[in-house]
N, C-alpha and C positions, 0 to 999 in steps of 0.2 A: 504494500500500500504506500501509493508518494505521498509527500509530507503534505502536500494542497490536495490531495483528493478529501474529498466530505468523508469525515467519519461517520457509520451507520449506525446504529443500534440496532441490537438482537429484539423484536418484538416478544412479548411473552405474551404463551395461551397460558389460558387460566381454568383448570375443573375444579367446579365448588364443590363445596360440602355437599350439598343438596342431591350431587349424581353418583350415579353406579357406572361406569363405560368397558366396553370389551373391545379387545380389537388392535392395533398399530399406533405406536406415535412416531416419526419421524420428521424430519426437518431442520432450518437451521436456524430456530430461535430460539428462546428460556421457554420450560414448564414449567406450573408450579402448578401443584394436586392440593385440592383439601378433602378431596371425595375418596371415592372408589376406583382405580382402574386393574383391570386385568387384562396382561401382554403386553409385549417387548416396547422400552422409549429408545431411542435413537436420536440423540440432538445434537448438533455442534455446540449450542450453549449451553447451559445451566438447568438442571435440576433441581426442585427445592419440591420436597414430601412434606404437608406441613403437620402439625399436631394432629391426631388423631385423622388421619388418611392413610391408606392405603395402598400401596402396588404391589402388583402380582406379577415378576414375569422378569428377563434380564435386563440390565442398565446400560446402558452407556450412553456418556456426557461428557461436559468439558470438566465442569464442575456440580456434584453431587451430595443436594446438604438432606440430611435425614432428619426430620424429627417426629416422624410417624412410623408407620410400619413400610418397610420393603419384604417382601419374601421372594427372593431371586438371587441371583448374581449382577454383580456390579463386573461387566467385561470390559470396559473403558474409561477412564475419570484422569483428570490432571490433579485433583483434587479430591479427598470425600470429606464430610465433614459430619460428625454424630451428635446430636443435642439432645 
């Protein structure tokens, strides 16, 4: 990246508390879970599992913060971070 190009930000999806979801994440922005999900995330950016949420299924991210449940493997992180 040249020093004058626009720096971009990583957009972050966001699943609430509120949801249950099955299925794929992939992509190259931040997650952050308060909910449910079950199956594989795949991000270039950031991970953050918040209190009392859930994921089911393998990890990898740039960066990887727990403070709910994960039940999987973490196969990718520059970073994990446990709270």
């Amino acid at each position: 990246e040249s020093p004058t190009a626009p720096r971009t930000e990583l957009k972050e999806s966001f699943i609430s508390a509120e949801l249950t979801l099955e299925g794929k994440i992939e992509g190259n922005g931040n997650v952050r879970v308060a909910g449910r999900f079950k199956g594989d995330v795949n991000v270039q950016g950031d991970l953050t599992i918040e209190k009392g949420a859930q994921i089911s299924g393998q990890v990898s991210a740039k960066n990887v913060i727990v403070e709910g449940t994960l039940e999987g493997n973490i196969t990718r992180a520059e970073r994990v971070e446990l709270r």
